[in-house]
C-alpha positions as CSV (number, residue, x, y, z in Angstrom):
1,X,-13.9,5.7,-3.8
2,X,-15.7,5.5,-7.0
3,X,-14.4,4.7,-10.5
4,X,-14.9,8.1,-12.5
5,X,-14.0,9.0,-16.6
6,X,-10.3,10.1,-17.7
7,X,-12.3,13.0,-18.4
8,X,-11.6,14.9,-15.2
9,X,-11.6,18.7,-14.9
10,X,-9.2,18.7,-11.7
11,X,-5.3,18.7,-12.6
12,X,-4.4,15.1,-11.6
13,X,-1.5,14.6,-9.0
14,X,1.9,13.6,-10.7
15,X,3.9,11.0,-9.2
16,X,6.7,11.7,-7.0
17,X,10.3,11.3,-8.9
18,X,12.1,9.2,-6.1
19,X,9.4,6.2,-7.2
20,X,10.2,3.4,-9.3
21,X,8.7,3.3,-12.9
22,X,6.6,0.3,-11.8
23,X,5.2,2.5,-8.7
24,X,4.7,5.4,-11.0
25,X,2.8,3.7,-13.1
26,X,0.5,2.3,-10.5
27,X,0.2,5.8,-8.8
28,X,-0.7,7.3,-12.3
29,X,-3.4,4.9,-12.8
30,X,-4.6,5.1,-9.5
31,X,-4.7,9.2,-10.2
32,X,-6.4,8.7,-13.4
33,X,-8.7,5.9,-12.8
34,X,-10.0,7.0,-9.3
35,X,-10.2,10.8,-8.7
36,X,-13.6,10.9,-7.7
37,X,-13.4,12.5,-4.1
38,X,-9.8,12.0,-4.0
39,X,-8.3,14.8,-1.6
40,X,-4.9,15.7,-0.9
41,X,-4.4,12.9,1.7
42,X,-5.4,10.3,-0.4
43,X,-3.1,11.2,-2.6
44,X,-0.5,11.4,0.0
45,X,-1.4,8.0,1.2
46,X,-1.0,6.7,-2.2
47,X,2.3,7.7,-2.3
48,X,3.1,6.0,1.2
49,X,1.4,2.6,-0.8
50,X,3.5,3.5,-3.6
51,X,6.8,3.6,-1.0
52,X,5.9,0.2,0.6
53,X,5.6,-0.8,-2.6
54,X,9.3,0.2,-3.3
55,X,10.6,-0.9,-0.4
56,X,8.8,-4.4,-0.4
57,X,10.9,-4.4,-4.3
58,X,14.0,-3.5,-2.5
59,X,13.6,-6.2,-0.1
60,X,12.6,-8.8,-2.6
61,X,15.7,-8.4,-4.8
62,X,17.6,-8.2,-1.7
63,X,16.6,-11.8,-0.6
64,X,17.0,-13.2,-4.0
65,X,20.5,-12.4,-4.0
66,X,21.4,-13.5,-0.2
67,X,18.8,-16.0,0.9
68,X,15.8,-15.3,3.6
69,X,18.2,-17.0,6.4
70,X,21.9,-16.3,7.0
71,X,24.5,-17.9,10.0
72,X,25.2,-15.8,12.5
73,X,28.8,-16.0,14.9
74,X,27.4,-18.3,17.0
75,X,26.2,-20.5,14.7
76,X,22.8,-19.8,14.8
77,X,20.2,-19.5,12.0
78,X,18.8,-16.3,11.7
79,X,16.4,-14.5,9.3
80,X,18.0,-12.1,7.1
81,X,16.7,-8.7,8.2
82,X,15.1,-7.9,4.7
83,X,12.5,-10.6,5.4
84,X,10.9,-8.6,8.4
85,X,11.4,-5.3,6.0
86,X,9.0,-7.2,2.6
87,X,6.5,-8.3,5.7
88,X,6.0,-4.5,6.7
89,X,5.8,-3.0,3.7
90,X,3.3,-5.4,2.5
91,X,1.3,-4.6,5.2
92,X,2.0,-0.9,5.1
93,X,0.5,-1.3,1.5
94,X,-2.3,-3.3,2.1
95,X,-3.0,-0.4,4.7
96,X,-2.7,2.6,2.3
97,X,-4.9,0.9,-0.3
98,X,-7.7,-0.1,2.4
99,X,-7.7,3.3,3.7
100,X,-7.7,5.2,-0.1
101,X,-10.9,3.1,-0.6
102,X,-9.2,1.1,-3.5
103,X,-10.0,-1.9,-1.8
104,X,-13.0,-3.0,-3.6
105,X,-12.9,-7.1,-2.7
106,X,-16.1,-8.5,-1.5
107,X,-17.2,-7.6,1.8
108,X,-18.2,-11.1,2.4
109,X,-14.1,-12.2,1.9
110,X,-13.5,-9.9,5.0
111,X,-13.9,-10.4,8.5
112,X,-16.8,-8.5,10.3
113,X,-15.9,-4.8,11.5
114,X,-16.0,-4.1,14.9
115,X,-18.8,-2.1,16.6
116,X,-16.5,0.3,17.0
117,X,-15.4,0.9,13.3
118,X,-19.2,0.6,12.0
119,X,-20.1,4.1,10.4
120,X,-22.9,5.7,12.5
121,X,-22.4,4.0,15.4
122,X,-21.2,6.2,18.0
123,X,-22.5,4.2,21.0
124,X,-20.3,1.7,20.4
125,X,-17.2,3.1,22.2
């Protein structure tokens, strides 16, 4: 994914109303920043990122207000279920952005791909 001009003669996607205004913005930049060779499903997986990016919110404000660890009947220490919910949508998000192309950190700062996921190699399976 490539970095093109606002200047694009393609409509740009709008951002689905159900996002937050923090999401929306991010999607909107996204849109207008990065449309070169952005197809229909990149645009749906940026609204997935944008989702996980709502939920992870929703989790976050969730914690804040009744602690990452709760007592359960028994006694017992448990994690509050919210904790696991921030944890997958963080992932889920990382996920979306890595496969939109967006993305763009080093490739030294990740580990190495396996044979498998190399472009061109189709001996590798």
């Amino acid at each position: 994914m490539t970095k093109t001009s606002k200047s694009n003669a393609n409509t740009p996607a709008k951002a689905p109303s159900h996002l937050s205004a923090d999401s929306k913005s991010f999607f909107d930049y996204v849109i207008h920043e990065y449309t070169d060779g952005f197809d229909k499903h990149h645009v749906k997986l940026l609204v997935l990122a944008c989702e996980a990016l709502d939920r992870g919110v929703q989790a976050r404000k969730l914690l804040e207000k009744d602690g990452i660890v709760f007592t359960d009947r028994h006694g017992s220490i448990k994690p509050h279920a919210a904790v696991a919910i921030e944890k997958d949508s963080r992932t889920a998000f990382a996920r979306m952005i890595r496969e939109i192309g967006l993305d763009i950190a080093d490739s030294d700062s990740r580990p190495p791909a396996l044979p498998a996921n190399k472009k061109g190699n189709a001996d590798a399976i």
